[in-house]
C-alpha positions in Angstrom: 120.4 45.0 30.1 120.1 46.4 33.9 119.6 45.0 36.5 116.5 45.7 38.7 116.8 49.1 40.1 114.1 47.7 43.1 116.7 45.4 44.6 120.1 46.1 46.0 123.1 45.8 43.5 124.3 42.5 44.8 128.2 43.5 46.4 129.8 40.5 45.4 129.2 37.8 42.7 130.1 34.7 41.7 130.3 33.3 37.5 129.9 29.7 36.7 131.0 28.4 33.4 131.3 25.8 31.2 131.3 24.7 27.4 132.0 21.8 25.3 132.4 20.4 21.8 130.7 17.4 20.9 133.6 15.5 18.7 136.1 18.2 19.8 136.3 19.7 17.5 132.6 19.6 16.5 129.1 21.7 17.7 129.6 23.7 20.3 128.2 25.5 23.3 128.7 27.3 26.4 126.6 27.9 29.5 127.2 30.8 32.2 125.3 31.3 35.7 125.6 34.5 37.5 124.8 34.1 41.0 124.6 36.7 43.9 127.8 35.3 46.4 125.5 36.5 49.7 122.5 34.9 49.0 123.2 32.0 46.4 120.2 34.3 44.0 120.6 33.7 40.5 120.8 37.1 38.7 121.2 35.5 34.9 122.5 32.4 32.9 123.3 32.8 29.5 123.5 29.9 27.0 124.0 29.9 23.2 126.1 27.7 20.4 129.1 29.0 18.9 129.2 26.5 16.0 131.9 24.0 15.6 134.7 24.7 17.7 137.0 23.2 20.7 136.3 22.6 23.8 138.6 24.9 25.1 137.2 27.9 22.8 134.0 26.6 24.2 134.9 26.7 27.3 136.7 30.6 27.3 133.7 31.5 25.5 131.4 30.3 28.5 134.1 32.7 30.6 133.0 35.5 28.5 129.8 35.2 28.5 129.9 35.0 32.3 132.0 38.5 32.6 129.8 40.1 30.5 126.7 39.1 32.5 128.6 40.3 35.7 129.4 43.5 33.8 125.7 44.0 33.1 124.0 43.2 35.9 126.4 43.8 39.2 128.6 46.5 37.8 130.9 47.2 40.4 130.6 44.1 42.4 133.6 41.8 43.3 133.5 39.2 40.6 135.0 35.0 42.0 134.9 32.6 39.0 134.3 29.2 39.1 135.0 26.5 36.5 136.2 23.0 36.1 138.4 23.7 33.6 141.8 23.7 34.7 143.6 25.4 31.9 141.2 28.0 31.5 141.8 28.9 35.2 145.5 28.4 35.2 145.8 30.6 32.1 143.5 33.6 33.7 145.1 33.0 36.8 148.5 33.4 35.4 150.1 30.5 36.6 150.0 29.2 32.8 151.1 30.5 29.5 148.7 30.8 26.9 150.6 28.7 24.1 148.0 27.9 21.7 146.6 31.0 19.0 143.1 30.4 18.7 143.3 30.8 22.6 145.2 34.0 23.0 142.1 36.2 21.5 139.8 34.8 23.8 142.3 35.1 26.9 142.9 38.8 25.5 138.8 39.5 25.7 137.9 37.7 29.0 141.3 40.0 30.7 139.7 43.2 29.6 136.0 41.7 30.5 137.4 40.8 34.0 137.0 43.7 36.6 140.0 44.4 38.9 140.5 41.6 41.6 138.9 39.1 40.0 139.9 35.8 41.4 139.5 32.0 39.2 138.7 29.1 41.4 138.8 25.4 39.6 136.4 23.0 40.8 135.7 19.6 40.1 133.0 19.2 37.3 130.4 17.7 39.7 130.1 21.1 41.5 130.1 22.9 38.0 126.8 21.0 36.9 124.7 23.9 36.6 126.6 26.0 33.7 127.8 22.5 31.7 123.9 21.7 32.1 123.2 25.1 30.1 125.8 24.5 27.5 124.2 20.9 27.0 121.0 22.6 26.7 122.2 25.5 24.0 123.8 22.2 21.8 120.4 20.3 22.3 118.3 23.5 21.5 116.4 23.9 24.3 118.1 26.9 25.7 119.4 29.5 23.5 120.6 33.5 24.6 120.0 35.5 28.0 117.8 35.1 31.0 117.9 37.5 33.8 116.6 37.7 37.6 113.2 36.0 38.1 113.2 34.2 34.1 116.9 32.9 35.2 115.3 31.0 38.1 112.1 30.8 36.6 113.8 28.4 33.4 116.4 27.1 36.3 113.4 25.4 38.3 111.7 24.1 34.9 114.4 21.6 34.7 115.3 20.5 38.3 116.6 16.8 37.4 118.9 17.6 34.8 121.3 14.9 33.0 124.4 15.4 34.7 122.1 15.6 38.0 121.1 12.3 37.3 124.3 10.5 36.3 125.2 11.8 39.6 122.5 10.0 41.2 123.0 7.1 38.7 126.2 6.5 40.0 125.6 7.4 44.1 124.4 4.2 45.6 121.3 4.2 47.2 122.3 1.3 49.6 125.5 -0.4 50.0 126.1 -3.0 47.7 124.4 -6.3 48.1 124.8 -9.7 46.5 123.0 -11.0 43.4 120.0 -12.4 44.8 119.0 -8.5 45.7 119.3 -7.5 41.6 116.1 -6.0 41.1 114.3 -5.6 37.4 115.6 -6.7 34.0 119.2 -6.0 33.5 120.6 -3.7 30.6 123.8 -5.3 29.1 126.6 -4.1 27.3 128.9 -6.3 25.3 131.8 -3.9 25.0 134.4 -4.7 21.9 137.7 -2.6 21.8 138.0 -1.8 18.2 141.5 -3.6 16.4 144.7 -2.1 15.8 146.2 0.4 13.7 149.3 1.6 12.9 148.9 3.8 15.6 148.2 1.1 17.2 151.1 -1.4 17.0 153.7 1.9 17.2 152.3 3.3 20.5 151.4 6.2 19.1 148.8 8.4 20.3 145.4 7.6 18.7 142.9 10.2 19.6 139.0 10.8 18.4 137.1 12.4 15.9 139.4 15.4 15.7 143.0 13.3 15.4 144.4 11.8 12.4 142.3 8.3 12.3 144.2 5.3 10.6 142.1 2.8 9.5 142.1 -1.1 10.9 145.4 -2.7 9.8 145.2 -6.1 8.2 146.1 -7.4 11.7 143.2 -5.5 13.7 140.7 -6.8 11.0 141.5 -10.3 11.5 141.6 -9.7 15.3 138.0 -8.1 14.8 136.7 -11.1 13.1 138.1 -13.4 15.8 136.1 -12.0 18.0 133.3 -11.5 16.6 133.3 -15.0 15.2 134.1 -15.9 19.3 131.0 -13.8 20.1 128.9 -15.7 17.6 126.7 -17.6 19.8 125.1 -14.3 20.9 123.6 -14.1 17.8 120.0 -13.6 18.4 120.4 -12.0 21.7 122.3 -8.8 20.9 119.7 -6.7 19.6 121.8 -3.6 18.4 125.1 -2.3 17.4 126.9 0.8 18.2 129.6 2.1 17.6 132.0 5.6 17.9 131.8 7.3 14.7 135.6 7.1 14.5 137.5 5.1 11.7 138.9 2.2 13.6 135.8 1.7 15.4 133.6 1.9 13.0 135.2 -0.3 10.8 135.6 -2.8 13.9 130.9 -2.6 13.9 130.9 -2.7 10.4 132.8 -6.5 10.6 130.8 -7.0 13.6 127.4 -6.6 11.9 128.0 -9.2 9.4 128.3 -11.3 11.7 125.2 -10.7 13.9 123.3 -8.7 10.7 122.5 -6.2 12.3 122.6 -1.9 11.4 125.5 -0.4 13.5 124.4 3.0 14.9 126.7 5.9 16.1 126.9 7.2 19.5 129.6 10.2 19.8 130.1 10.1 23.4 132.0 6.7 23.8 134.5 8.1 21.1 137.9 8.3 22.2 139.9 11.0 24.3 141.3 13.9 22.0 145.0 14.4 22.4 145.2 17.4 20.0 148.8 18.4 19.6 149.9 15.2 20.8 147.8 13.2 18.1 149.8 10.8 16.2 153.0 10.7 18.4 154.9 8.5 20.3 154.9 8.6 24.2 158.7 9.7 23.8 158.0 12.0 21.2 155.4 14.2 23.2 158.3 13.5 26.2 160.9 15.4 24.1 158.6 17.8 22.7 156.3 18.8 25.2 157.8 17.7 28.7 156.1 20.0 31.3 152.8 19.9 29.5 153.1 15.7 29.7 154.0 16.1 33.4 151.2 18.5 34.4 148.6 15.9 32.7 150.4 12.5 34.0 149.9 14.3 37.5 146.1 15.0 37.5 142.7 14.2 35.6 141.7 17.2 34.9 144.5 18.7 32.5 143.7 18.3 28.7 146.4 15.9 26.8 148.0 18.1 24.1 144.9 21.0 24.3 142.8 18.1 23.7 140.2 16.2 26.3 141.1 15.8 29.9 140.0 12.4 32.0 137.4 14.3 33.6 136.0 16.1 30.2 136.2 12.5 28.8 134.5 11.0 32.1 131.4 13.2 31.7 130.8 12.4 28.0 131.0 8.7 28.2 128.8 8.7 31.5 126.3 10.9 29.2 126.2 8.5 26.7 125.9 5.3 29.0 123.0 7.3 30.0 121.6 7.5 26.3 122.1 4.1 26.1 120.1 3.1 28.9 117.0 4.5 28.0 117.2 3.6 24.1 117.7 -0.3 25.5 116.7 -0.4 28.5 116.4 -4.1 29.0 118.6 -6.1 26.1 121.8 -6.7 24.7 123.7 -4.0 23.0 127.0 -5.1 21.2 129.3 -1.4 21.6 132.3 -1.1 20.0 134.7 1.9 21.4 138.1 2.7 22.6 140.7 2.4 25.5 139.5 5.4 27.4 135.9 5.5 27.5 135.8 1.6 28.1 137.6 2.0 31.2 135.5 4.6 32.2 132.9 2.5 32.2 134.4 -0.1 33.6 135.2 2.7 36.4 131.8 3.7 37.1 130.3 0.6 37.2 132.3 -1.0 39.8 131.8 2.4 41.9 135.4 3.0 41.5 137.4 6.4 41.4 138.6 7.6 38.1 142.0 7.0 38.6 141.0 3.4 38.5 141.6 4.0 34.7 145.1 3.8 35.0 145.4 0.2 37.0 143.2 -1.5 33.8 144.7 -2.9 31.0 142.9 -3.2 27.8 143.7 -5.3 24.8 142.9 -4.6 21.2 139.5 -6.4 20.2 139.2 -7.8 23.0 135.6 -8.2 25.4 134.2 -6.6 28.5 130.6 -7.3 30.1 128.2 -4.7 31.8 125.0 -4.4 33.1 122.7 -2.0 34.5 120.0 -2.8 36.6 116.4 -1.1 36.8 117.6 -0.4 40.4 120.6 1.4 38.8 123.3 -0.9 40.6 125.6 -2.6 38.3 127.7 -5.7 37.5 130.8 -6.8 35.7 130.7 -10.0 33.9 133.9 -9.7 32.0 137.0 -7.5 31.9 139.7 -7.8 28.7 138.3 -11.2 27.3 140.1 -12.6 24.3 138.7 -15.6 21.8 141.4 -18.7 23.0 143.8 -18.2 20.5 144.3 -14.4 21.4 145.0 -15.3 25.2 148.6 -14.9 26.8 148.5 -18.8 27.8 148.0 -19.0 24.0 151.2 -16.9 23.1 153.0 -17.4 25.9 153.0 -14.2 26.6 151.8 -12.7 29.9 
């Protein structure tokens, strides 16, 4: 590749990246932008899978792409990147040590990629849509290798509303709230079941997603799940579907669940829980006495990944992608959703218009109930937060 010997070599450049890993690990893909810093041009995005991987190798792997589009088509030029991920910065930056082994090739490559002076700026996700759209793209198959100058902008413009674009929107009031007599359209409703607990569960261990180890249901959670769902029973006939994380716990929690309501359970990836990687399968002291800065850093901020694994913000963007899935499949009923600690309280977040950090004021209960619905005017209600059949209640233990 060169770029266009009829236009001025841009003098200074700015790289966008992004990747991800759908189950983390699972299929992934990056996406890269290469933008002229003077006049906002695009000179070339870049987009491609990388088969199953981690987000963070996704993500570094988005970096490279990035550098060797700058490399190619502004030689010379002074090169700012831009990404949301903090530990990718951090790392180029040198502020961070690169710990983990599958990273330290790709820090190794994107170092002698970089030109001299190149400086790493993180931003928050929202202003990184453009590359994380491409890397959704390259996993969906729509976009796949390296477009430069005029196709860049050409295939840019083909696709002006993209998803994250519209969760954005989705989530932006259009008016300020108003009361319920305003709800316009039918209402899209999600009764949202916390799956029962594990061993993991009742030793405070860290439980992660589809890439942790995943316990199944302990005697205990199955009888919890059958509480419920036995509590939920007069909704029989109104819930029209099931679905569920494809992880253990939760799936198990559907699969009691649909005999109940008899009804298929189908998998949605995106409300699976957070990845906690190294941290998988420990107690909150262990990963204090093993890995205390790295527990401080993430405590501190939603955008560091727990143990290499997902970060708040990584996990925010999923689950928000999948609400939007959601919507459209059943737009207008009743959908029974069975999923986890984090992504419920993301939910719950975004539906009351609430920052992220709202996460960590909710408290969640195993098996237990929350209420949401969506209106065709996109606002939103809360019917129920953390309900529990009567004799799972604190009044009942005596307990509160």
């Amino acid at each position: 590749m060169a770029a266009d010997a009829a236009e001025p070599a841009p003098r200074r450049v700015v790289i966008e990246a992004d990747g991800g890993s759908r189950g983390n690990p699972g299929p992934a893909g990056y996406g890269a932008v290469l933008k002229d810093a003077d006049t906002g041009a695009i000179l070339g995005e870049d987009a491609a899978t990388i088969g199953r991987a981690t987000n963070n190798v996704a993500e570094y792997s988005g970096l490279i792409a990035g550098l060797r589009l700058a490399a190619d088509l502004a030689p010379g030029a002074q090169v700012t990147v831009r990404m949301d991920s903090k530990l990718v910065i951090e790392q180029m930056s040198g502020t961070w040590r690169v710990k983990h082994p599958d990273m330290r090739p790709l820090h190794s490559e994107a170092s002698r990629l970089a030109p001299p002076g190149t400086t790493y700026s993180w931003v928050p996700r929202a202003e990184n849509a453009h590359a994380d759209r491409l890397a959704n793209e390259a996993l969906d198959g729509t976009r796949s290798g390296v477009s430069v100058g005029a196709a860049a902008a050409a295939a840019d413009d083909d696709d002006p509303h993209s998803l994250i674009e519209e969760l954005q929107e989705d989530g932006a009031p259009a008016a300020p709230a108003r009361g319920w007599g305003h709800r316009h359209g039918s209402a899209t409703t999600l009764v949202v079941v916390r799956h029962g607990v594990t061993k993991h569960t009742a030793a405070k261990r860290f439980s992660g997603g589809l890439g942790g180890d995943n316990p199944p249901l302990s005697e205990e959670g199955r009888v919890q799940i059958r509480q419920t769902g036995e509590w939920l029973a007069p909704l029989v006939g109104k819930v029209e579907a099931i679905v569920a994380s494809p992880v253990r716990r939760t799936r198990e929690s559907a699969d009691i669940l649909a005999g109940i309501f008899d009804l298929p359970v189908a998998e949605e990836p995106g409300i699976a829980e957070m990845e906690f990687g190294a941290w998988d399968g420990l107690t909150f002291e262990e990963v204090r006495d093993r890995f205390p800065d790295d527990l401080d850093a993430w405590l501190g901020s939603l955008d560091i990944e727990a143990g290499g694994g997902d970060s708040f913000r990584e996990v925010q963007v999923r689950v928000l992608a999948a609400l939007h899935r959601l919507r459209t499949q059943y737009a207008g009923r009743t959908v029974l959703v069975v999923s986890h600690v984090t992504p419920i309280k993301t939910l719950v977040a975004h539906a009351l218009d609430a920052p992220l950090e709202a996460v960590f004021r909710m408290e969640l209960s195993p098996a237990s109930v929350t209420v949401l619905s969506w209106f065709d005017d996109d606002r939103s209600s809360m019917r129920l937060y953390n309900g529990l059949p009567p004799e799972r209640t604190p009044f009942a233990s005596g307990v509160w």
